[in-house]
N, C-alpha and C positions, 0 to 999 in steps of 0.2 A: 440453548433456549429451552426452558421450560413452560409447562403449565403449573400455575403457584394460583392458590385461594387466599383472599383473606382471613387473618387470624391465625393464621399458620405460622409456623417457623422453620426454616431450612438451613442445615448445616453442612456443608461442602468439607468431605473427606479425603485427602490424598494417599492414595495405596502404592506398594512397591509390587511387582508383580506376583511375589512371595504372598501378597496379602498382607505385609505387612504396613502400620501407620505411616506416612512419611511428613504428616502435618494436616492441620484443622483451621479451615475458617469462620470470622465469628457469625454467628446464625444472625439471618437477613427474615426481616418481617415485609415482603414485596405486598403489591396489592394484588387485587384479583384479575387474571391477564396472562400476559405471554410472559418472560421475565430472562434476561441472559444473565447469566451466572458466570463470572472473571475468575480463569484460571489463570493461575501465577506460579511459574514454578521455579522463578528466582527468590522470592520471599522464603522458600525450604531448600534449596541448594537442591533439586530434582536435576540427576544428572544422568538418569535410566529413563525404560522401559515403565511407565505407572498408567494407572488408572482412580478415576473420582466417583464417590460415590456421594447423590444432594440427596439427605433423606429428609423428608418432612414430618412435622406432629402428626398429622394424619395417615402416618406409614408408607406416603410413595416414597419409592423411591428411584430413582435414573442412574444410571453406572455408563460411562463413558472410557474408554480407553484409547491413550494417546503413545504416540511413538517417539522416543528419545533420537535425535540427530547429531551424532555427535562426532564426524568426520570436519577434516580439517576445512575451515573454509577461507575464502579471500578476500568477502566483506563478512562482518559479522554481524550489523547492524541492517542491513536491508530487506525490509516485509514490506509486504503490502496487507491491510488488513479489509476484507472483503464482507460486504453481504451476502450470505450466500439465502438460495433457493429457500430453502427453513424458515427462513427470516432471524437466522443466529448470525455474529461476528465470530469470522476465522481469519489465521493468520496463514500466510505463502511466503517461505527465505527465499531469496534472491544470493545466494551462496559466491556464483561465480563471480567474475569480471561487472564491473558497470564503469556506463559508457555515459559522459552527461553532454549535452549539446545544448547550444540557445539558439533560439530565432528571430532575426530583428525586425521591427515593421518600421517604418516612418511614411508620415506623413506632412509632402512639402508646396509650396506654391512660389514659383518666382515672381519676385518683385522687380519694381524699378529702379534701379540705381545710375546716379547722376556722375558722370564722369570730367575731365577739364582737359585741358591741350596741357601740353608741357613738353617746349622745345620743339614744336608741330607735330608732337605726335600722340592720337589719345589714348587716357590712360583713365585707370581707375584707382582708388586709395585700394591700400593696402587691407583696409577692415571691410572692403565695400562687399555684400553678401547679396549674391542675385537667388539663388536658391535656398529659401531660408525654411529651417525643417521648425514645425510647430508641435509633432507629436509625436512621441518614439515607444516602440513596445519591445519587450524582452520577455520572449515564454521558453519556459526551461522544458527538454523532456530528457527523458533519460533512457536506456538502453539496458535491461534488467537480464542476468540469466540465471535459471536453476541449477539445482547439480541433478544426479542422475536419483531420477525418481523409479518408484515402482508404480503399479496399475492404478491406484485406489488414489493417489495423488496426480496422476495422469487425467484421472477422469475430474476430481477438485479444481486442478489448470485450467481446464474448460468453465467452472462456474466462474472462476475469478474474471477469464475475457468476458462473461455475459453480464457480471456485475452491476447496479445501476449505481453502487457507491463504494466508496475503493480510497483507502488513504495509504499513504509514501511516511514513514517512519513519522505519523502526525498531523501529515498536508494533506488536504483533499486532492487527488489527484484522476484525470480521464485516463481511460486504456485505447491507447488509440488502435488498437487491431481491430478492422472489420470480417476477417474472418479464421479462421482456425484447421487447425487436421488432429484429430483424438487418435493419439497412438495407441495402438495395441502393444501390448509386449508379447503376442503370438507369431506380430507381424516385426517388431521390433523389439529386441533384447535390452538394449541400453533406450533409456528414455529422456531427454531433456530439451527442454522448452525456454524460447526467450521474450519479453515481451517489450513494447515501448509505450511509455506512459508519459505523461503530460502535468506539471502542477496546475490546477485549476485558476490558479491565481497568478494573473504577471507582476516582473519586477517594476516597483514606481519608476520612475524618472524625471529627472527635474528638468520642466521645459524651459 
């Protein structure tokens, strides 16, 4: 996130750490305001160590540098993308194992149903339903883990549980953790963190 004026124009630079170009995106005329700026670094095949530089007409410009991950993982596909603190969108891998669970709710009330003798003994039909369920719920969460981080993502881990907004590769999703432990790597050498999250949304169901 930046500060952007109107009337300005800003163009987003990709650097290899050499300082050399690794690709350009097209210049955005935002209004005057806060304004996030979408890095992408499958659109340039970025498979290092880079940094970006948004300079503006007016000569700011912001240089941010980001770090290549590129150890083997076991999902490839699972982030969460976070509000952080800034008021910018980050992304957090979920690299190792995940775990998905559901949880059912219903809601039921027993009725009455009429039974008949048959041969002196009673009985009831075969479809006869004394406890009949009117509403059924299915919420998914799922079981998320890191691989081994360093400090500077150690301490990122922590904005993502504080988060007030937080989506699952698109879903809006809740982090259900009420509280945390911020690892030091003074106190701790290997670092890795797991989380459980929640889609915000249940699956329908046909009553």
């Amino acid at each position: 996130m930046c500060r952007v004026y109107n009337g300005e124009d800003y163009i987003l630079t990709y650097y290899d750490m050499d300082s050399n170009p690794l690709g350009v995106n097209s210049a955005v005329s935002p209004t005057d305001g806060l304004y996030n700026f979408i890095i992408e670094t499958a659109s340039y095949s970025i498979t290092e160590d880079f940094y970006i530089e948004i300079v503006g007409d007016n000569g700011s410009i912001f240089t941010y540098y980001f770090s290549y991950d590129n150890r083997c993982a076991i999902n490839e596909v699972n982030s969460l993308i976070y509000l952080d603190r800034m008021g910018s969108w980050q992304s957090f891998n979920f690299q190792l194992k995940t775990y998905e669970k559901g949880q059912i709710t219903r809601e039921m009330y027993n009725q009455h149903v009429d039974g008949e003798v048959d041969n002196g003994e009673w009985i009831y039909g075969t479809a006869a339903m004394g406890n009949r369920t009117y509403n059924t719920n299915v919420s998914y969460s799922l079981d998320l883990n890191t691989n081994w981080m360093d400090q500077y993502n150690a301490d990122r881990f922590q904005e993502l549980l504080t988060s007030p907004q937080v989506f699952y590769n698109g879903y809006a999703c809740t982090v259900e953790a009420t509280s945390f432990e911020n690892f030091r790597q003074r106190n701790k050498n290997l670092i890795k963190q797991s989380v459980t999250i929640k889609l915000a949304l249940n699956t329908p169901i046909n009553g």
